[in-house]
ROLOMAR-765300 format. One line per 4 residues: number of its first residue (from 1); their letters; for each residue x, y, z of N, C-alpha, C. Coordinates in steps of 0.2 Angstrom, whole numbers, plus 5000, padded with zeros to 4 digits. Last residue first. Example, Ala and Ser with C-alpha at 12.3 -4.5 7.8 and 13.67 -1.06 7.14 Angstrom:
BEGIN
2	sa	5064,4989,5035,5068,4995,5036,5064,5000,5039  5066,4972,5039,5062,4978,5039,5066,4984,5039
REM end
This chain:
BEGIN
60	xxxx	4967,5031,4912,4965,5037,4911,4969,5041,4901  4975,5023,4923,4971,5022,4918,4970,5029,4917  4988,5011,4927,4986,5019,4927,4980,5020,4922  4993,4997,4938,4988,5000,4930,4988,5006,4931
56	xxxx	5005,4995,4944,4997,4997,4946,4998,4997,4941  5021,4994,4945,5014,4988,4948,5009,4989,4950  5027,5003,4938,5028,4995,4938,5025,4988,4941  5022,5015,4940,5018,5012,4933,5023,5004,4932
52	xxxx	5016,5020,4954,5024,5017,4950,5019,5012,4946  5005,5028,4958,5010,5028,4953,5016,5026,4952  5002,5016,4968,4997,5020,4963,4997,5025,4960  5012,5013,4976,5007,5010,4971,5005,5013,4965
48	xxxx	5025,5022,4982,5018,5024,4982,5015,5017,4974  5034,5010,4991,5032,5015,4985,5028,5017,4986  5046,5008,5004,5041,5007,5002,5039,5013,4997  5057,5006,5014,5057,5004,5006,5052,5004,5001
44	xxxx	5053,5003,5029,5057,5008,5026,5055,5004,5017  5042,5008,5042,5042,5002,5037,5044,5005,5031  5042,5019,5048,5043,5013,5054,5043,5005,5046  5054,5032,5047,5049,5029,5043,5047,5021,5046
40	xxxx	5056,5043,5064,5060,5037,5057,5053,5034,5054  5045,5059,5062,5051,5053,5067,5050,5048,5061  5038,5069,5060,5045,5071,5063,5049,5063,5066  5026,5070,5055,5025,5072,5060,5033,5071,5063
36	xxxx	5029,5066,5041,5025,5071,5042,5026,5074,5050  5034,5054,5043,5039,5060,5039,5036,5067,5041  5023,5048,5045,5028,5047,5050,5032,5053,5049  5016,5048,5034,5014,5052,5041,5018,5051,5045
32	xxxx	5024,5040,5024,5023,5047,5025,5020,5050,5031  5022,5028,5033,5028,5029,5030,5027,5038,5028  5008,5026,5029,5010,5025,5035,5018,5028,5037  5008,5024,5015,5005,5029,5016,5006,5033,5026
28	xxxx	5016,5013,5014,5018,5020,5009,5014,5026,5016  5005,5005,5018,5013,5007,5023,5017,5012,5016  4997,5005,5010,4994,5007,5016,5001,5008,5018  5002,5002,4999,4999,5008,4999,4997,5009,5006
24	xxxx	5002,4986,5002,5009,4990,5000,5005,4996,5000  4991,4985,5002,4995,4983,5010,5001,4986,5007  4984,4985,4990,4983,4990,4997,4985,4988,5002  4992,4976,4984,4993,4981,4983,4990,4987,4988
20	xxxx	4986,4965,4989,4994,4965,4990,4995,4973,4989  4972,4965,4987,4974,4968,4994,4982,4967,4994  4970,4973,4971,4972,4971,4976,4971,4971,4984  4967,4982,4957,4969,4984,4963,4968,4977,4969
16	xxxx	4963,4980,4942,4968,4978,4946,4971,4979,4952  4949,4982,4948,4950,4984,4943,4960,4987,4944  4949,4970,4962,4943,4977,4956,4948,4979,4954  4949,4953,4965,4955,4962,4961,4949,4963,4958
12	xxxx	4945,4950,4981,4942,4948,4974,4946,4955,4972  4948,4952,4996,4950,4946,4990,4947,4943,4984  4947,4965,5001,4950,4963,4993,4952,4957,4991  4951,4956,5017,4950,4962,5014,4952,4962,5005
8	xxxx	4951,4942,5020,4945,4943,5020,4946,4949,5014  4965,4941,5023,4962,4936,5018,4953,4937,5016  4964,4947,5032,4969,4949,5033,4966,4946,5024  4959,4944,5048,4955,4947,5042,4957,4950,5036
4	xxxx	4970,4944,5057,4964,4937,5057,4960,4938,5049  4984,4947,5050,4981,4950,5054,4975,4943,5052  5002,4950,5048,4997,4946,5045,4990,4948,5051  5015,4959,5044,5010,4958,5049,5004,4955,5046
REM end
């Protein structure tokens, strides 16, 4: 889903964070609340970002 502002939001990487990566994190995140309140994941395949050490940086 592409949206008008879509190109606006993080279009500059803070500290390797993205807007690809907070569109993947937002439907993780959208995907757990579903679970949470009892009906199918409405966007299925999706990781948490911001621990799969295969497409975030971890820092610390």
């Amino acid at each position: 889903m592409n949206l008008p502002f879509d190109d606006l939001a993080l279009a500059t990487t803070i500290l390797d964070y993205n807007a690809e990566f907070h569109m993947r994190q937002f439907h993780f995140i959208t995907n757990r609340r579903a679970r949470q309140v009892g009906i199918k994941e409405p966007i299925p395949g999706t990781v948490n970002v911001l621990t799969d050490s295969t497409s975030a940086t971890t820092y610390g």
